[in-house]
Every structure is written in structure tokens, then in C-alpha cells.
mmCIF file as gemmi writes it, N, C-alpha and C atoms, coordinates in Angstrom:
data_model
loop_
_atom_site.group_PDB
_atom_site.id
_atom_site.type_symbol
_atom_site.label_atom_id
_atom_site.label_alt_id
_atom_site.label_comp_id
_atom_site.label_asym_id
_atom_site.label_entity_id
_atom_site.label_seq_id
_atom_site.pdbx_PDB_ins_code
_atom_site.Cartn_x
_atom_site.Cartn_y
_atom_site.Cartn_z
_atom_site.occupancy
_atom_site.B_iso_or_equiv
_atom_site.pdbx_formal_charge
_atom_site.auth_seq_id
_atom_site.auth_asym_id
_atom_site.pdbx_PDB_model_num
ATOM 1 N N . UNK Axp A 1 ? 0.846 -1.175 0 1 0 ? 1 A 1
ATOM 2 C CA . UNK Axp A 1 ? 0 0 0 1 0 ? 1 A 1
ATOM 3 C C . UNK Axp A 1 ? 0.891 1.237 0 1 0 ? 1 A 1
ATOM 4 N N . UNK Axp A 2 ? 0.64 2.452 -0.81 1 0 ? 2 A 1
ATOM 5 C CA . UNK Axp A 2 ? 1.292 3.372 -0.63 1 0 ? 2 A 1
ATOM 6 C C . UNK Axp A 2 ? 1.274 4.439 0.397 1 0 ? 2 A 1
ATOM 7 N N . UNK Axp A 3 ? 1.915 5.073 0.357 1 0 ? 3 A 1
ATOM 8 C CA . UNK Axp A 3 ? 2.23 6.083 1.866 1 0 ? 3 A 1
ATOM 9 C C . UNK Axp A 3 ? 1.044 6.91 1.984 1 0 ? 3 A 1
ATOM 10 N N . UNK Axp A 4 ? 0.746 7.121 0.467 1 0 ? 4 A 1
ATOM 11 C CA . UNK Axp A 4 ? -0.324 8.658 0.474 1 0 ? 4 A 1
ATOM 12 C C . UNK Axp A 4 ? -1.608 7.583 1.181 1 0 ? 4 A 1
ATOM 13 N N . UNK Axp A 5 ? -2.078 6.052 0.563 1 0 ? 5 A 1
ATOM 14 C CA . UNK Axp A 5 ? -3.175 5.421 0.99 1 0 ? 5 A 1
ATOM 15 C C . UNK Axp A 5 ? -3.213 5.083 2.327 1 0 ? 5 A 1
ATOM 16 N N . UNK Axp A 6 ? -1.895 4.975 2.716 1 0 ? 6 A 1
ATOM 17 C CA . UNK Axp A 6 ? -2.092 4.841 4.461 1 0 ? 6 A 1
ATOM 18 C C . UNK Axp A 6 ? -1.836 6.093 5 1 0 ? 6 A 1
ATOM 19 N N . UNK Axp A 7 ? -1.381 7.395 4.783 1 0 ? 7 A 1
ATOM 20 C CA . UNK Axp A 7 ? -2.307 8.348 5.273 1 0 ? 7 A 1
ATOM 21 C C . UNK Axp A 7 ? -3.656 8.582 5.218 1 0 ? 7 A 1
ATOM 22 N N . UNK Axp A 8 ? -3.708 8.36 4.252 1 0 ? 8 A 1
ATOM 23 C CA . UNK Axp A 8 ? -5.809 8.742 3.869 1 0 ? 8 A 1
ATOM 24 C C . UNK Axp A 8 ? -6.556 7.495 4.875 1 0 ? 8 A 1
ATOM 25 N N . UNK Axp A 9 ? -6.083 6.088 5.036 1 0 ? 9 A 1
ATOM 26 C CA . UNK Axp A 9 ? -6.535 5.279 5.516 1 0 ? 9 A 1
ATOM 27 C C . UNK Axp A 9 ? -6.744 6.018 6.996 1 0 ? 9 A 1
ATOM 28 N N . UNK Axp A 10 ? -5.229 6.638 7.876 1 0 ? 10 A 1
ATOM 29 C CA . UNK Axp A 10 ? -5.498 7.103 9.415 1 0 ? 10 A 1
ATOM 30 C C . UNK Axp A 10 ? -6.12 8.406 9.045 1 0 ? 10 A 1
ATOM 31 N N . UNK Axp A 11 ? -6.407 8.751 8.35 1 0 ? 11 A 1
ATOM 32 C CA . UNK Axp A 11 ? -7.024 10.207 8.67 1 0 ? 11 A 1
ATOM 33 C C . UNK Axp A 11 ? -8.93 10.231 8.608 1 0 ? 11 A 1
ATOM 34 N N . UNK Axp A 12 ? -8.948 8.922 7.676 1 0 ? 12 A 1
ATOM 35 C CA . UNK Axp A 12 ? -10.317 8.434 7.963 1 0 ? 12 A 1
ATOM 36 C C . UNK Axp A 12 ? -10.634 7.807 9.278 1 0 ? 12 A 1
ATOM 37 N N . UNK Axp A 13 ? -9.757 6.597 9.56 1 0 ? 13 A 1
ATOM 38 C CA . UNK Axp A 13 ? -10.105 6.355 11.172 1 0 ? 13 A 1
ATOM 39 C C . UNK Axp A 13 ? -10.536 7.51 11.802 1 0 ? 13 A 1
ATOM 40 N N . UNK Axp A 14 ? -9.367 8.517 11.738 1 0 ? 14 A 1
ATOM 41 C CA . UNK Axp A 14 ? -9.397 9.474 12.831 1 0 ? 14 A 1
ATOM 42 C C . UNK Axp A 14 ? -11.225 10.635 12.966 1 0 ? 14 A 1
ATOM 43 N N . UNK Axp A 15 ? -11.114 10.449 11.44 1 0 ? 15 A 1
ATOM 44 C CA . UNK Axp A 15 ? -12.607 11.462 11.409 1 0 ? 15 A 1
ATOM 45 C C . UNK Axp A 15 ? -13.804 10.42 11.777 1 0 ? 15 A 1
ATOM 46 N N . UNK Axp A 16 ? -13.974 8.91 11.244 1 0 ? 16 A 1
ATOM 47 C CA . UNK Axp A 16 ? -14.622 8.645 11.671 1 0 ? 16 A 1
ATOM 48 C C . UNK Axp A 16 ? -14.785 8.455 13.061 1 0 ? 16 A 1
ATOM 49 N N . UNK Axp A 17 ? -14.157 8.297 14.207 1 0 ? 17 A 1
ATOM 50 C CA . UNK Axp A 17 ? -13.528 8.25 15.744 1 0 ? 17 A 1
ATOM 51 C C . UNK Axp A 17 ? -14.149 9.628 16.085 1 0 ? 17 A 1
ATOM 52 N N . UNK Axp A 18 ? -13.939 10.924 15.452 1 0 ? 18 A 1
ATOM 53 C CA . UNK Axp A 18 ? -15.334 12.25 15.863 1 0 ? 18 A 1
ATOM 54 C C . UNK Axp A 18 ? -16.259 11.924 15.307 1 0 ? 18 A 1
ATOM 55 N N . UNK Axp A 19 ? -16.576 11.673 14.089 1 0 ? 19 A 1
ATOM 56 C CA . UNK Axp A 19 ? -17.812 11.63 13.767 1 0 ? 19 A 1
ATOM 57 C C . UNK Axp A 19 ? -18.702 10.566 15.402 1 0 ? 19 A 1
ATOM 58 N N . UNK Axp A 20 ? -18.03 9.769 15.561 1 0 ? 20 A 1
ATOM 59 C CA . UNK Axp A 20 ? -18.411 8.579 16.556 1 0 ? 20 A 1
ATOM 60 C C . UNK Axp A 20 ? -19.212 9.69 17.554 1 0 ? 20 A 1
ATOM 61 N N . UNK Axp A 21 ? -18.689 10.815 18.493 1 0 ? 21 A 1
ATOM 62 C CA . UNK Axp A 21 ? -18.844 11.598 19.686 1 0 ? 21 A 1
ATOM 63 C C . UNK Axp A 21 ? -20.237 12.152 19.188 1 0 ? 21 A 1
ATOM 64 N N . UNK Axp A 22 ? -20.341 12.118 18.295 1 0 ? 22 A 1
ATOM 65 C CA . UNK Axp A 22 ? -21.736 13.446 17.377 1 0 ? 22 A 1
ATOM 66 C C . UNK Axp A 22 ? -22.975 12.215 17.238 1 0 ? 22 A 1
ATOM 67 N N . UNK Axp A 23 ? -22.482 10.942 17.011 1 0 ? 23 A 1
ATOM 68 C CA . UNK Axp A 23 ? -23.304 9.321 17.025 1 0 ? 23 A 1
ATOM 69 C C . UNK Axp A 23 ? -23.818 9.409 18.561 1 0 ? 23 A 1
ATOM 70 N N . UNK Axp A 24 ? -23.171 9.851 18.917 1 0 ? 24 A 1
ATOM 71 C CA . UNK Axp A 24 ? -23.453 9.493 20.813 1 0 ? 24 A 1
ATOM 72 C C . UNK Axp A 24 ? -24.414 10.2 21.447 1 0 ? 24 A 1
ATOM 73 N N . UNK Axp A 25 ? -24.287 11.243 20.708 1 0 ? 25 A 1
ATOM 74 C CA . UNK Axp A 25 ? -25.128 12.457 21.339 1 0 ? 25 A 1
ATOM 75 C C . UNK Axp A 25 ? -26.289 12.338 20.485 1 0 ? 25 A 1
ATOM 76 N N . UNK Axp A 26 ? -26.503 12.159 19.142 1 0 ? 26 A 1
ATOM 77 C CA . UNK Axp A 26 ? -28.13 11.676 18.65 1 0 ? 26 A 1
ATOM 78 C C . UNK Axp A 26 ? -28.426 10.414 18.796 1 0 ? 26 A 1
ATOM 79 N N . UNK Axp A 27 ? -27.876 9.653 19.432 1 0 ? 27 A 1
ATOM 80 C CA . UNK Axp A 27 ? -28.541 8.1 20.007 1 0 ? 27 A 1
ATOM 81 C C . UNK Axp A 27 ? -29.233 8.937 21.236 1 0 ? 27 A 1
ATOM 82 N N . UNK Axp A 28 ? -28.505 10.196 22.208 1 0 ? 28 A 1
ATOM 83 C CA . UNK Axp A 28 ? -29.013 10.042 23.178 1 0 ? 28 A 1
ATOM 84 C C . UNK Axp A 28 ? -30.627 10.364 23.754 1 0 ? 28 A 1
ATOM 85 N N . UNK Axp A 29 ? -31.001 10.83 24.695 1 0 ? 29 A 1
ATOM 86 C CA . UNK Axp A 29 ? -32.074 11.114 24.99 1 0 ? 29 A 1
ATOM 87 C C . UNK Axp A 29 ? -32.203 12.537 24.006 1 0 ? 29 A 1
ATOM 88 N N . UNK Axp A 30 ? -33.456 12.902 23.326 1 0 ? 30 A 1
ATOM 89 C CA . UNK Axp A 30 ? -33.257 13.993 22.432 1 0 ? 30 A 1
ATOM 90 C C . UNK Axp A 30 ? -33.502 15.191 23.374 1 0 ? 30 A 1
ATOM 91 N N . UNK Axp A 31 ? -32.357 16.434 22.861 1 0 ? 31 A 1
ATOM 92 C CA . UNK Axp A 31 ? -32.015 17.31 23.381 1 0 ? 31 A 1
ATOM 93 C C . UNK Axp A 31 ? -32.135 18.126 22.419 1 0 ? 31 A 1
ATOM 94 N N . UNK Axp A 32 ? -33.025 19.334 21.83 1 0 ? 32 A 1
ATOM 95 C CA . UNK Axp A 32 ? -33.13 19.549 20.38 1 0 ? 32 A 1
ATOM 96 C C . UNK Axp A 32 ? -31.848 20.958 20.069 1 0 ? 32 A 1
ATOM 97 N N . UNK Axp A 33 ? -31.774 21.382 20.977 1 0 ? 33 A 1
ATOM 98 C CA . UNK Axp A 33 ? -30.44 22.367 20.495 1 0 ? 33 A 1
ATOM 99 C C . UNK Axp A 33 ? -29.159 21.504 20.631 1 0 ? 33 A 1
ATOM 100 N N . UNK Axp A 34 ? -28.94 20.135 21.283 1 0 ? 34 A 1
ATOM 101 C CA . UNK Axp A 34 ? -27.736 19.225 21.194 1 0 ? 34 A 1
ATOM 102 C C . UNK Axp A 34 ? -27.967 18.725 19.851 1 0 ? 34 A 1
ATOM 103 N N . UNK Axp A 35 ? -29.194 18.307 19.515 1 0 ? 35 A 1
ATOM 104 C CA . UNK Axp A 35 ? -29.382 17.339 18.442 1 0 ? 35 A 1
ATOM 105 C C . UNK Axp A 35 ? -28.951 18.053 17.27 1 0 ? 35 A 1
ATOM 106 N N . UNK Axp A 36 ? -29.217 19.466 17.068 1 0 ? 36 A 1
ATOM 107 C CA . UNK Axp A 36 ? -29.292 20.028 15.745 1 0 ? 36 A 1
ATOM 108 C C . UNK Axp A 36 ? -27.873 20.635 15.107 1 0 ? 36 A 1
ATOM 109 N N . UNK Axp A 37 ? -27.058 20.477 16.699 1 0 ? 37 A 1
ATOM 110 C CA . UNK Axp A 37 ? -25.836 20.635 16.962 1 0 ? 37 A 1
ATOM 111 C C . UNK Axp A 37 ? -24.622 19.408 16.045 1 0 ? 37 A 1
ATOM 112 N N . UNK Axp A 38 ? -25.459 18.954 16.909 1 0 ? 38 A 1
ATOM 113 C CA . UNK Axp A 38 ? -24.392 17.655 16.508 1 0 ? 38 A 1
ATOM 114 C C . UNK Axp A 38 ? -25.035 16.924 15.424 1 0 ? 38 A 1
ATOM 115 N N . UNK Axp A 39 ? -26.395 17.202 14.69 1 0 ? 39 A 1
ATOM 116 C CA . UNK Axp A 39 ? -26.446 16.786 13.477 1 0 ? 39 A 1
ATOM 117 C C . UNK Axp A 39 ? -25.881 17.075 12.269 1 0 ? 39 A 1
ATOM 118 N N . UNK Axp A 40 ? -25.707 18.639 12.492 1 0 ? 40 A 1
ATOM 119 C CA . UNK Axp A 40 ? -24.454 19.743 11.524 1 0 ? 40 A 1
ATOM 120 C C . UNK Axp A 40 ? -23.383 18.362 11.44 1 0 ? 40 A 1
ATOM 121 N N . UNK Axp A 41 ? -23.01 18.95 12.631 1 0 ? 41 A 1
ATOM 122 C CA . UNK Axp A 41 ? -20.896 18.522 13.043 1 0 ? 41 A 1
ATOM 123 C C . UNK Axp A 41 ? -20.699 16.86 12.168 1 0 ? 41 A 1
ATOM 124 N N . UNK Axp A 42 ? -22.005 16.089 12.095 1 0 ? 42 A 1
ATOM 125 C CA . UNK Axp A 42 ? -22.12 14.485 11.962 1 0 ? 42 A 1
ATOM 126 C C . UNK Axp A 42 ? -22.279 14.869 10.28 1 0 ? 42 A 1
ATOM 127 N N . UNK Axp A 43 ? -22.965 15.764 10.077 1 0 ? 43 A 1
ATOM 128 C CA . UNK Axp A 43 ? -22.464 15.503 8.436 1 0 ? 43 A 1
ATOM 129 C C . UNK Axp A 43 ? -21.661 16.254 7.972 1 0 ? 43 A 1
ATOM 130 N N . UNK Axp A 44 ? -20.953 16.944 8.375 1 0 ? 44 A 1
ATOM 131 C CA . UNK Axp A 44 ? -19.514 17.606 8.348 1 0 ? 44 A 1
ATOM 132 C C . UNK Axp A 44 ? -18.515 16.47 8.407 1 0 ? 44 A 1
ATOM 133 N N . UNK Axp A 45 ? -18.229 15.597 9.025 1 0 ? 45 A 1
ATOM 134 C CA . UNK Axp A 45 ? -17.331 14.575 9.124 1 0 ? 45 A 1
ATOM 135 C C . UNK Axp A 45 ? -18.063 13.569 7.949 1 0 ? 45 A 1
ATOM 136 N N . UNK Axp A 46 ? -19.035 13.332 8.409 1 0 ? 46 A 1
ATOM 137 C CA . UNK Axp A 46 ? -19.351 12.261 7.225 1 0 ? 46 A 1
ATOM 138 C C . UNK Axp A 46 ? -19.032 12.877 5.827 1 0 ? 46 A 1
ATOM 139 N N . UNK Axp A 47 ? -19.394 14.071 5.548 1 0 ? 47 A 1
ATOM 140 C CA . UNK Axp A 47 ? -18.791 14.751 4.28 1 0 ? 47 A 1
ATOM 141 C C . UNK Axp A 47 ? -17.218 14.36 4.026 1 0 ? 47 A 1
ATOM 142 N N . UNK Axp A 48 ? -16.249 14.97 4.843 1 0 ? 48 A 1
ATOM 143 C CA . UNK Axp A 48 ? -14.764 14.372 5.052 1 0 ? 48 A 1
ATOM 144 C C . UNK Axp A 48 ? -14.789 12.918 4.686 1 0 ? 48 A 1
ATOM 145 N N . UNK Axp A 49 ? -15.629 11.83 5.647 1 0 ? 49 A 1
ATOM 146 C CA . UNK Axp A 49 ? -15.038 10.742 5.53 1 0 ? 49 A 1
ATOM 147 C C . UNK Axp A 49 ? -15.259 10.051 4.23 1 0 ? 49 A 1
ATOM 148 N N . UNK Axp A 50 ? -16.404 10.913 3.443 1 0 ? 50 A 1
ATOM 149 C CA . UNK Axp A 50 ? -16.969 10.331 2.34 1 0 ? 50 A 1
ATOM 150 C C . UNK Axp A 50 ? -15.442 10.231 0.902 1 0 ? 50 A 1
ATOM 151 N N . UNK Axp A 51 ? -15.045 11.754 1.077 1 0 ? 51 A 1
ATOM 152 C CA . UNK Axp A 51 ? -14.003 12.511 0.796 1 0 ? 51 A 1
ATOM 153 C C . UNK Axp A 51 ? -13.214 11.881 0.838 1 0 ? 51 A 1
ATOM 154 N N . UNK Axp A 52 ? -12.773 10.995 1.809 1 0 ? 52 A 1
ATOM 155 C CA . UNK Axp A 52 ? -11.561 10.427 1.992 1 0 ? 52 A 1
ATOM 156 C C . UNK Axp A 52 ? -11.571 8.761 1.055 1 0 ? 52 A 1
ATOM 157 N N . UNK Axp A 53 ? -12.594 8.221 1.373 1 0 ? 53 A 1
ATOM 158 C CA . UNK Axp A 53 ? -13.138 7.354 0.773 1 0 ? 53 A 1
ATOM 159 C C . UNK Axp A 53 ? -13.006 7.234 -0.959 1 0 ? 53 A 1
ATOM 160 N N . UNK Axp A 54 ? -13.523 8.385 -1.643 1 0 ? 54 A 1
ATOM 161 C CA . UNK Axp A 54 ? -13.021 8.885 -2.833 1 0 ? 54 A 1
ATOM 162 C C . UNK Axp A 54 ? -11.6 9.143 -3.546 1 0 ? 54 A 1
ATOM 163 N N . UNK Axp A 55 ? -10.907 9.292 -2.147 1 0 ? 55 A 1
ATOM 164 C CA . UNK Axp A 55 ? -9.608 9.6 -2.609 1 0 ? 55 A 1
ATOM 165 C C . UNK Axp A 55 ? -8.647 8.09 -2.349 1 0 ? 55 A 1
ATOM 166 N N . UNK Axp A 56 ? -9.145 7.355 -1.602 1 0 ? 56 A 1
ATOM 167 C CA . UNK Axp A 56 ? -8.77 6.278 -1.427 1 0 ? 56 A 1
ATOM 168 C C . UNK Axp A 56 ? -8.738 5.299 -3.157 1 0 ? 56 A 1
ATOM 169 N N . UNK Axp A 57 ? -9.816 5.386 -2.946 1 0 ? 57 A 1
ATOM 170 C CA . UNK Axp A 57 ? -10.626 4.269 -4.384 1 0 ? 57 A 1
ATOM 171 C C . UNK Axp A 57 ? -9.995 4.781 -5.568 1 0 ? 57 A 1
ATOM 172 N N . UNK Axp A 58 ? -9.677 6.058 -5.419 1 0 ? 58 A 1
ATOM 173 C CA . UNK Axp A 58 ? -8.764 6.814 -6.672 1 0 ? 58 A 1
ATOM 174 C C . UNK Axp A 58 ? -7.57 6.513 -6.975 1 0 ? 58 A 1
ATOM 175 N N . UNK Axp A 59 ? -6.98 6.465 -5.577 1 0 ? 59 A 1
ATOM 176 C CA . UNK Axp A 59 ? -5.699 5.75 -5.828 1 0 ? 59 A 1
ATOM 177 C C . UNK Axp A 59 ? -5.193 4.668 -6.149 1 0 ? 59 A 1
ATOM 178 N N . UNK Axp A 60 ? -6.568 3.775 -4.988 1 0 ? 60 A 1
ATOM 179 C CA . UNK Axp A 60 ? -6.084 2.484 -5.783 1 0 ? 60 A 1
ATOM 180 C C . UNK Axp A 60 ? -6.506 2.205 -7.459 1 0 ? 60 A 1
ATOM 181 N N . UNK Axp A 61 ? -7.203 2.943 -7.95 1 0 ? 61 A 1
ATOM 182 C CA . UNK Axp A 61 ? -7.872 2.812 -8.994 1 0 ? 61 A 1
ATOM 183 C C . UNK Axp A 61 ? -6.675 2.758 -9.978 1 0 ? 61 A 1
């Protein structure tokens, strides 16, 4: 695997690992200014991780 794919590989862990904290807080009991909060921030990372995902498949492509 190349260097650039195992960076992109930890930098996805790493976003998905926040995205995880923003999972925690809309599993929880609903809180609607937490929820709307952390529904932003959860597709902000999921945007990234999607991103990363793309750039992955590219390379190996």
C-alpha cells in the first residue's frame, strides 16, 4: 500500500472516531439544540469521511 493510501486510511479512522462523539449524542435522549448541533458537526465529518473514501478508491484505482 502506498504512503499517500495509508495516510488517507489514518485520517479516515481518525474522522470517523469524531464523527463517533456526534453518534453518541443523537442516540441520546433527544435534546433539540444538542441534536441540531451535533447533526451539523455528523455531516460535516461524514462529508470528510466520504471525501476520503473517494480519494482512497482513486488511488487504488
Amino acid at each position: 500500500m502506498s504512503e499517500r493510501v495509508e495516510m488517507l486510511n489514518k485520517a479516515r479512522e481518525r474522522m470517523v472516531e469524531e464523527r463517533d462523539v456526534f453518534t453518541k449524542v443523537l442516540a441520546a435522549p433527544f435534546d433539540r439544540e444538542k441534536a441540531e448541533r451535533a447533526r451539523n458537526r455528523f455531516i460535516e465529518f461524514q462529508s470528510v469521511v466520504d471525501a476520503i473514501d473517494r480519494a482512497i478508491a482513486g488511488d487504488k484505482g
